[in-house]
Structure formats: C-alpha cells, structure tokens
N, C-alpha and C positions, 0 to 999 in steps of 0.2 A: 504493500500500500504506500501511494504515495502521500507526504502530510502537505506538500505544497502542488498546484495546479496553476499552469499559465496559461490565461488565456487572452486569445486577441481579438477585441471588436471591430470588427468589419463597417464603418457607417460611411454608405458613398452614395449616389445617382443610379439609376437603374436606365436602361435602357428600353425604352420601351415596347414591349414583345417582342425581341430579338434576343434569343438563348445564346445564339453565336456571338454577340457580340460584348453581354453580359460576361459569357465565360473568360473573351478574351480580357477584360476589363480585371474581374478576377483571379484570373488568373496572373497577371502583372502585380496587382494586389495583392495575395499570396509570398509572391518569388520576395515580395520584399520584405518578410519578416524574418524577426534575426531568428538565430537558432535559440532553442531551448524550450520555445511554446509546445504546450501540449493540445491545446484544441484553437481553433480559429472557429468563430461567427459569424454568419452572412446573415443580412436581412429578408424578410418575408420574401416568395417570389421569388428567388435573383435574380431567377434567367427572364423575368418575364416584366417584373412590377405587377401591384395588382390587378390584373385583366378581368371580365366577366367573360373573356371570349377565349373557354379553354383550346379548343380544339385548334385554333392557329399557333399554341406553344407547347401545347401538350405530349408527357415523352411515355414510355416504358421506362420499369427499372432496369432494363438492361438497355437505357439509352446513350446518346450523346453526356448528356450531364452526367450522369451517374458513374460513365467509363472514362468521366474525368477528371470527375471527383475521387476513385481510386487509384488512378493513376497520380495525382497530387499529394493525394494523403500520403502515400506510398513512397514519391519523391521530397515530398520536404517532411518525413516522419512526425505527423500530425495530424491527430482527429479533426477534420471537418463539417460543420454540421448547418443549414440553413433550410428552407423549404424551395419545394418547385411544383407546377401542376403535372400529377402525375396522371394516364391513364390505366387502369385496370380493372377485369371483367366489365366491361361498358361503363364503367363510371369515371368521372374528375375525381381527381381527390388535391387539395391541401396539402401536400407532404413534406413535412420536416424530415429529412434524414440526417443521419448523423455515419460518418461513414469513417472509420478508424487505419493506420497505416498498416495492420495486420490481412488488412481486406474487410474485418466483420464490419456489419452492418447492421444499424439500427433505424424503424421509422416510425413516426408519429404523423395519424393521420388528426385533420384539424378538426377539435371535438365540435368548436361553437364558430358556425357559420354566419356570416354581418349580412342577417337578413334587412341594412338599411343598402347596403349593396346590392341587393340581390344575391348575393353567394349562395344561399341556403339554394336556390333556382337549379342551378349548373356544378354543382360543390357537392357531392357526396357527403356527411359526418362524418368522424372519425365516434367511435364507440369504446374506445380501449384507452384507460392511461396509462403511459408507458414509464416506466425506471428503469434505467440500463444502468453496469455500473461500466466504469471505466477507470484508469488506473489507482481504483481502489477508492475513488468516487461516485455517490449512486447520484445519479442525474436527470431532472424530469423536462423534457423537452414540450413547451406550450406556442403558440400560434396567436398572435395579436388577439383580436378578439377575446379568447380565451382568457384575458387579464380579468377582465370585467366579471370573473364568476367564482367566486375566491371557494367554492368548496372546492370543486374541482381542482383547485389546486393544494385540497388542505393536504397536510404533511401527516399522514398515517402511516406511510411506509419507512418512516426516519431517512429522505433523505436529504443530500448534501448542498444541490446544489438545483434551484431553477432558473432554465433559461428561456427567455421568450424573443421571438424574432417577429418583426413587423413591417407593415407599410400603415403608420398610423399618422394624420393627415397633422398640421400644424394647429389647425381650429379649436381641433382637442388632446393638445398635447398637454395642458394641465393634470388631466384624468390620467396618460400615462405617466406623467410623472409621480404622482402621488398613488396611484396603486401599484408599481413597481416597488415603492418604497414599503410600503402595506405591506404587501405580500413576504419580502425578506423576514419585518418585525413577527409576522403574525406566525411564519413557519418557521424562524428560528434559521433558516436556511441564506445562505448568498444570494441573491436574485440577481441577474443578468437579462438587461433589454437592449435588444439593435435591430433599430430602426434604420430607416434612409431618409436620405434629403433629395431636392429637386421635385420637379412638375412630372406628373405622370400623364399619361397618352390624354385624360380625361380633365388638365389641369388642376388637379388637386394637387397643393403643394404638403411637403415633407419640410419637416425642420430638425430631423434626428433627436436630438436628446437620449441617444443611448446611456446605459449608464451601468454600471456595478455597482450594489449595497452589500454591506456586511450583514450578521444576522443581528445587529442592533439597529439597522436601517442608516448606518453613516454610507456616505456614497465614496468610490474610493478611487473613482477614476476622474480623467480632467478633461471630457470629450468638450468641446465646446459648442455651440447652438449651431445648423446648419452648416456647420461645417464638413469636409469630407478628408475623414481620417481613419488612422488602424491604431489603436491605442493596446496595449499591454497591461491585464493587473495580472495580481499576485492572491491567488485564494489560499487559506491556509484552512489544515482540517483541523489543529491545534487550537484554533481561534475555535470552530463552530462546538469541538466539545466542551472549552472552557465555561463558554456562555451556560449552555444546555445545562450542565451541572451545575454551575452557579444560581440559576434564576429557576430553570428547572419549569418552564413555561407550559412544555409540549408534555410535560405529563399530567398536565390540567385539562387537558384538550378533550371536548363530547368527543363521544360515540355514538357513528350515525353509521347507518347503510345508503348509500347511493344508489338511487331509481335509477334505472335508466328510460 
C-alpha cells in the first residue's frame, strides 16, 4: 500500500465533438507531466464536450480512445481516468473509465442523468456504484451531475478517495464549489473535481474551478478560475486515518439501504 498518491488535474478547453483532436490535445497534455504521478484526471466528455448528439462521437471499449488510453497509461506509467460517450448493446452510456499502466481497467457508468439537458433522452443510467482500489487506495469515480445527490455518494464502503469529473457550466459554478467541499467534510474522504473551461459547440461557457479538498474540507490545490492548467497535489493516506480516528465522524453515520 501506498501512504502517498499523486495526482494530476487535467482542466483545459475541449474541442468540440472531435475525439481526434481532443486526444491529440491530451495527449500533448499528458507527455508533459513530470514523473512520479500516479493517476492523471480528465474532464467530463474529453473527447467530445458535453454533446446530446451521441452517435457523431460515440466509440466501443475496444475503441480509438480507449486503445489510447492504454497505450498512454502504459507509456508514461500512470493511471488515467476521465469519461467519454460510450456505445454498448444499443445504448449511450456516460462513461468514466479509469484505465491503469498494468492494462486493468475500471468503469463507471453515469448514475444521475441532467434531465435539464436532456441527457436522461439519449444517456442510458448507470445502476452500479463502483470502488476500485488502486495502489492500495479504494476510489469512487462520480460524473458531474452526480455531485448534487450526496447519498449516492455517502461513504459506506470506507473509502479513500472521490473523484468527480465535469462539464459544469460557469452560471452554477457556486453549487460546484461548495458541494465539492461538502462532500470531502461529510465523507471524511479527499474529494477531487475537474472540470473544463471555454465555450462548448452550444455556447455554454466553463470557468473550471477544479479543485482538491482534504477530509477537513481545506482545499489544497492553486488551480486558478478559467484558466487552462495541469496542477499536481499530494494525497496522503496518513492524513485520512488520522482525522477518522480523531473525530471519528463516519462511525456516526445512518444506516440506510439504497432503492434503486
């Protein structure tokens, strides 16, 4: 196990519906971080921005992205993980994956669809929340939307660390900043938000505000507003059991079952 985890937030422009040109974007983005990270972050969509019109960027898992994503993890020894529209058995789906330099692979389909979008339309659900662990960190991968529905993400499973990836527009970037921060306090966990900036195909604009909290809600990274950077923190697991035994929070915590 490891006690420390580096990771790098990804918050840049997206292109709009163009996978190829995303990747190559990305991929330049990527080559440039130093060694020693262990996972890198991309924002909601990468390849795409958020579209309602899957079927013009829509891949398989054994697509373009995905055999690029392997092949990246693999060259620069780094977990990579952000979402893209995937197709399978007839449906869209949302898909966060998380794709490691050993080749395994993890993915999270997007539980809560922005029926002010339309998504819920053209968008399959996702039904299942997922905890991977990874180098001796257990990790829950969420999907913008997804912020806004805090059981969903309550912390039942003890774990380490959540991260959420978005296209959340600047009008309501209040809301993500302040439930990003919730969320760490309330699960005791690290939370991680990376969003993107610039205008998407439907001029909705992006103001990033990505961010890293601790599990006391201090923020501990320096991204600054709309700007387009790759910033570096530093998670430590020493920090999350200190707290936990200290305050001792999450052993306060209902017991509920989850409808689906």
């Amino acid at each position: 196990m490891s006690n420390a985890l580096k990771v790098a937030l990804i918050q840049t422009d997206l292109v709009w519906e163009n996978p190829e040109e995303n990747r190559r974007l990305l991929n330049d983005k990527i080559d440039t971080i130093s060694t020693g990270v262990d996972l890198v972050v991309l924002p909601e969509m990468f390849t795409s921005g958020f579209t309602m019109n899957p079927t013009s960027v829509a891949e398989t898992m054994d697509g373009k992205t995905l055999k690029w994503l392997k092949t990246k993890a693999k060259e620069k020894q780094v977990a990579i993980m952000g979402s893209l529209v995937i197709s399978e058995n007839n449906n869209f789906y949302n898909r966060m994956v998380c794709v490691e330099p050993s080749g395994n692979m993890t993915h999270y389909d997007k539980r809560h669809t922005f029926t002010l979008a339309g998504e819920h339309e053209v968008y399959s659900a996702g039904t299942e929340k997922v905890i991977f662990n990874y180098k001796g960190w257990k990790i829950c991968p969420l999907v913008c939307y997804d912020l806004r529905f805090p059981v969903w993400a309550r912390n039942v499973e003890d774990y380490d660390l959540l991260i959420y990836v978005a296209n959340w527009p600047k009008i309501r970037i209040d809301a993500w900043d302040a439930l990003l921060k919730a969320r760490a306090i309330e699960n005791m966990v690290y939370c991680i938000g990376v969003n993107r900036v610039g205008l998407d195909g439907n001029q909705y604009e992006y103001s990033g505000h990505s961010a890293a909290y601790d599990v006391l809600g201090k923020r501990i990274d320096t991204i600054s507003e709309s700007e387009i950077a790759t910033e570096i923190v530093t998670l430590e697991k020493d920090s999350i059991e200190k707290y936990r035994k200290k305050l001792n929070f999450l052993n306060d915590r209902d017991d509920f079952n989850l409808l689906m």
